[in-house]
N, C-alpha and C positions, 0 to 999 in steps of 0.2 A: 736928735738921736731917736728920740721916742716915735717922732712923727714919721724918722723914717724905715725903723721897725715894723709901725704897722702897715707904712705903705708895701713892704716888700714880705708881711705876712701870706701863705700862702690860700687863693680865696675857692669857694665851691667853686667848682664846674656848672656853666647853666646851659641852659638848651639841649640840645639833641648830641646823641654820641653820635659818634659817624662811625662807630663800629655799629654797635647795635640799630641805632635808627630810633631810637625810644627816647622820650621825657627821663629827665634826668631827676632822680629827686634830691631835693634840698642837702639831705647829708651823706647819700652812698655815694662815694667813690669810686671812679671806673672798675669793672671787675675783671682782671684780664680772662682769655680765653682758655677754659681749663685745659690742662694737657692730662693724660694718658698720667696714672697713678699705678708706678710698679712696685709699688708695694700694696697695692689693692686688688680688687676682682679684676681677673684678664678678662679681654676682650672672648666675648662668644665665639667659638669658631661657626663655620657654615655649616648649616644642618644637610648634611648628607642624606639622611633618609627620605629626604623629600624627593633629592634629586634620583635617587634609586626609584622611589615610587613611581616619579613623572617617566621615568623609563620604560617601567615595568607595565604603564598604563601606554605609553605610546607602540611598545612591541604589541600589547593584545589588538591593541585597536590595527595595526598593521596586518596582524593575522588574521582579524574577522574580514578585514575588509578583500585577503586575498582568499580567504574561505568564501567568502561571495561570492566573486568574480569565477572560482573557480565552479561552484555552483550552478551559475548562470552558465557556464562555459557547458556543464555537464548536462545542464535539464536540454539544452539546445542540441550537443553531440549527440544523446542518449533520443529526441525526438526525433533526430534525424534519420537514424540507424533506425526505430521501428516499421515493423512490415504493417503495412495498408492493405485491406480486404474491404472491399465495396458489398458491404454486407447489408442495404437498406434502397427500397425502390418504393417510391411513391403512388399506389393505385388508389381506386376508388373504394370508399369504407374503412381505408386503415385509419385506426383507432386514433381518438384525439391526444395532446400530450397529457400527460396525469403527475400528480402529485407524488412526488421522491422519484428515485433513480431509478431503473429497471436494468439489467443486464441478461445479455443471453453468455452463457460461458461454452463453449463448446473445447471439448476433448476429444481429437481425430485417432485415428491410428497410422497416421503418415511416420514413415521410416526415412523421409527425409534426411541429410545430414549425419545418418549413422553406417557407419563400416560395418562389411563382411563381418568382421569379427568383434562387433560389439552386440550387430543383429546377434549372435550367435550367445553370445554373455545373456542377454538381457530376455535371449528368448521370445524375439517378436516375430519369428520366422522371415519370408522372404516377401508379402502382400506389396503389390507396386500401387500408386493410389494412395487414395482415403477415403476411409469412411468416417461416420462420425461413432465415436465411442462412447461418448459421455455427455447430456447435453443437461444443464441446469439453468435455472432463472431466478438472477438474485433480486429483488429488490430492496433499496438503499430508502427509509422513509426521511421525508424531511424533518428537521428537528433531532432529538433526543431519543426517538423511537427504537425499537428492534430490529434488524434485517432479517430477512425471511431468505432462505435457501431451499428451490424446491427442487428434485430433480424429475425429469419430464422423461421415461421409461425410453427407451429407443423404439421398443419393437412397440409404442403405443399404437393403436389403429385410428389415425387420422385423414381428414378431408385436407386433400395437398391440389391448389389450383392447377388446371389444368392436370390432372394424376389419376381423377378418379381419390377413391381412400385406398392407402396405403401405411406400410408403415413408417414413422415419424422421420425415422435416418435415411430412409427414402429421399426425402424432399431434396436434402443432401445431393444424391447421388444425381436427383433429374437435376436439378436449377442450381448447388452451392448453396453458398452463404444468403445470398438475397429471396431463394424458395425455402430455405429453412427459418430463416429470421419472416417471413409472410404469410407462414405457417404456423408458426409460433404467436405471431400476435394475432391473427383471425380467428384461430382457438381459444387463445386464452383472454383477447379484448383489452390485453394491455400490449402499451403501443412502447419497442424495446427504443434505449436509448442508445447503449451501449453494446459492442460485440465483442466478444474472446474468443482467441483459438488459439489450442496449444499443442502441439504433435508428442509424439513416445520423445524424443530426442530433447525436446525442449523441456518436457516433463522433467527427465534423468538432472540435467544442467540444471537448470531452480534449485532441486530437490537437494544439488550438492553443493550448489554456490550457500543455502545458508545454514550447513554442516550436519544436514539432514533433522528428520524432523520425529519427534516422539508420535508414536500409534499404540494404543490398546488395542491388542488382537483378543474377541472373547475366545478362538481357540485353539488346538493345533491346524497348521494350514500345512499339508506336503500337495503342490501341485508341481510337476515336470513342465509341465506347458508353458506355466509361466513361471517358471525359472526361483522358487520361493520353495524353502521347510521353516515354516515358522510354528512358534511354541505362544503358547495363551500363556497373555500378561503383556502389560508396558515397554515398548523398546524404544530403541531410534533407530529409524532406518534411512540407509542412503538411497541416491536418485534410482539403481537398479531393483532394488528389493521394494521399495514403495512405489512403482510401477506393476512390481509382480503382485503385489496385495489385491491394486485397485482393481486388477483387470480378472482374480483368477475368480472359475465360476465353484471352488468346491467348498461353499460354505451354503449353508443357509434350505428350507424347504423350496423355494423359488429360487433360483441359484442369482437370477438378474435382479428383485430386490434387495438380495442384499449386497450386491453388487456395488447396486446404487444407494445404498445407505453408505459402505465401505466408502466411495469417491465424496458424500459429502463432509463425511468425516474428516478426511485426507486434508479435502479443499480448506478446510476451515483450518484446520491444522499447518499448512503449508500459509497459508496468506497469515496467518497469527504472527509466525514467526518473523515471516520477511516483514510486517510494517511493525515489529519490535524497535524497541531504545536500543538492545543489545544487537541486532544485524543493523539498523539505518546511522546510529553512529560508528559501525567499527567498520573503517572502511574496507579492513580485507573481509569482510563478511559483503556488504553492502555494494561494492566494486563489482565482484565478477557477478552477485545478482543481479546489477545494472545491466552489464555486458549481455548475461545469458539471458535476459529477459528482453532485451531489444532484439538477440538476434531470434530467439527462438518463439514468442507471442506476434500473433497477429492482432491486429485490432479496427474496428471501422475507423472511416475519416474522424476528424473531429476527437478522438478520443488519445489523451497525452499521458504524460507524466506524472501530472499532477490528480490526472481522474484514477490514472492506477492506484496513486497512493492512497488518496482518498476515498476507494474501494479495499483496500488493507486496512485504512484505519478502522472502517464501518464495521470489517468484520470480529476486528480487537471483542468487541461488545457482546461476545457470546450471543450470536444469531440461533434463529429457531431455524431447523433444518427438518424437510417434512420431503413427501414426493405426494405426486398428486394424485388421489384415492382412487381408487381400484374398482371397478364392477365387475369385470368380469375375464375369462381366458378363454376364448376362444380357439378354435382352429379354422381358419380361410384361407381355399382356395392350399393347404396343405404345410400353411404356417400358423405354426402358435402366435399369437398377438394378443395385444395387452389393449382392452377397454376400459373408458374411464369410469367411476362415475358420476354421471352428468352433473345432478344435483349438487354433490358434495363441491364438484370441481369448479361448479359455477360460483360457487360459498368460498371457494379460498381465490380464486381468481378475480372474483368483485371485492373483498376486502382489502386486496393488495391493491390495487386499482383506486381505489379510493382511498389508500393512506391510512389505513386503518389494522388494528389487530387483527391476527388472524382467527378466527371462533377453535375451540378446544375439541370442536366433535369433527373437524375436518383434515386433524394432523396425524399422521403417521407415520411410519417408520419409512 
């Protein structure tokens, strides 16, 4: 009985469990599989806010990626749509290329594009044609530097090939864009990379696509001609009334200096705003300035999207704005004309030329 007690006593388990797969030791007894304790901590549910997050991350990334394309879609439409002026011809002596950017910007008076009855708003009268209205020359320095804005007088008295001297918006009238741009750089010795041109019409359109642009007037301005009664002090004016500012002559003892100080003002003023955060991301701001600026700017080969913008950014930088010094006012030949002088103009012309500051005894209004 005893012997067969302990034969039928119950013995360890040895070896391996075939649940677990492990050594077995000497006195723990298989441990079964726990189950689910409802009277203890439930089960975690699934964290939601992950799967919200992975959402929230796969919709942005969806949207950058159609903000690209639509991007890309845009810089290509908007290149396409720009107008092309063969504004650059190759002779003997034009100036080598030079260090930073150079731009010539021209401002015509073409009526292009504008009706009977806007001619009549805006006060540009009935002139068929263009002339040139406005001519300046930026240069863009490489690096971190300054830009410089000079404006180049119209009625300046210059040597125009094949012209004899005449005066500067001449060049214009014989030869275009490519005797004005050959004229400009044989004068000045720097060699332009870029070209701009902009009519009354295209002016209006910019000026309204990014919701017009603040002008300090230093004072009252009533001119009928150019279609303007403005009061001395800060405004904001639309595309029609900052067209009447730029053009009219009844300010100033030189009525065309300051003229041209008034348009560099403007200029600066107008490109500030268009390469702003607040017009390049709100697209109804940034949109029809796209539109109005491809249809209404002209610009040489070679120059896109990307050089406009990064001729807005440059001018973000508060540019020094100067016109190029004066010698003299002549009468030839039964026209008032505007001489340079030499020295001075050689001193701001070789600095820019060379990527360099402009000297303080060569700037003026």
């Amino acid at each position: 009985m005893v012997d067969n007690e302990i034969r039928s006593a119950p013995t360890t388990p040895r070896g391996r469990s075939k649940v677990y797969g492990k050594p077995r030791t000497g006195g723990s007894p298989i441990q079964p599989i726990a189950s689910p304790s409802y009277g203890g901590d439930a089960p975690k549910a699934p964290r939601k806010p992950r799967r919200i997050g992975r959402k929230i991350l796969i919709g942005v990334a969806i949207f950058l990626v159609l903000l690209l394309i639509a991007g890309i879609g845009g810089y290509f439409w908007i290149s396409s749509k720009m107008n092309n002026v063969d504004a650059f011809t190759d002779y003997d002596g034009r100036p080598a290329a030079t260090p930073g950017t150079d731009w010539l910007l021209v401002g015509s008076d073409s009526r292009a594009g504008l009706s009977a009855a806007e001619r009549r708003k805006l006060a540009t009268g009935k002139a068929v044609g263009k002339r040139t209205d406005t001519m300046m020359l930026l240069h863009v320095p490489d690096g971190d530097g300054r830009p410089t804005l000079v404006s180049l007088p119209r009625d300046s008295y210059l040597p125009i090939n094949g012209h004899g001297s005449d005066k500067l918006n001449a060049a214009y009238a014989f030869g275009g864009p490519k005797l004005l741009t050959r004229t400009v750089e044989e004068v000045t010795g720097i060699r332009v990379d870029h070209y701009m041109e902009i009519g009354f019409g295209g002016f209006v359109g910019i000026v309204d696509a990014i919701g017009g642009v603040e002008i300090c007037v230093k004072q009252d301005i009533e001119d009928e001609k150019a279609g303007i009664d403005l009061k001395k002090g800060c405004q904001v004016m639309d595309g029609g009334t900052a067209l009447g500012f730029v053009r009219t002559r009844k300010t100033g003892a030189i009525p065309d200096f300051d003229r041209t100080e008034r348009q560099r003002q403007f200029f600066s003023a107008v490109v500030k705003k268009a390469a702003s955060p607040g017009t390049l991301l709100n697209p109804f701001a940034s949109v029809p300035l796209a539109l109005s600026a491809a249809e209404s700017v002209a610009v040489s080969p070679g120059t896109g999207v990307f050089d406009l913008l990064s001729l807005g950014l440059a001018m973000k930088g508060n540019p020094l704005t100067t016109a190029v010094p004066v010698g003299s006012l002549p009468t030839i030949n039964g026209q008032a004309v505007v001489k340079w002088d030499n020295a001075k103009a050689n001193k701001l012309f070789e600095a820019l030329e060379k990527d360099q500051p402009v000297p303080k005894d060569v700037v003026t209004k």
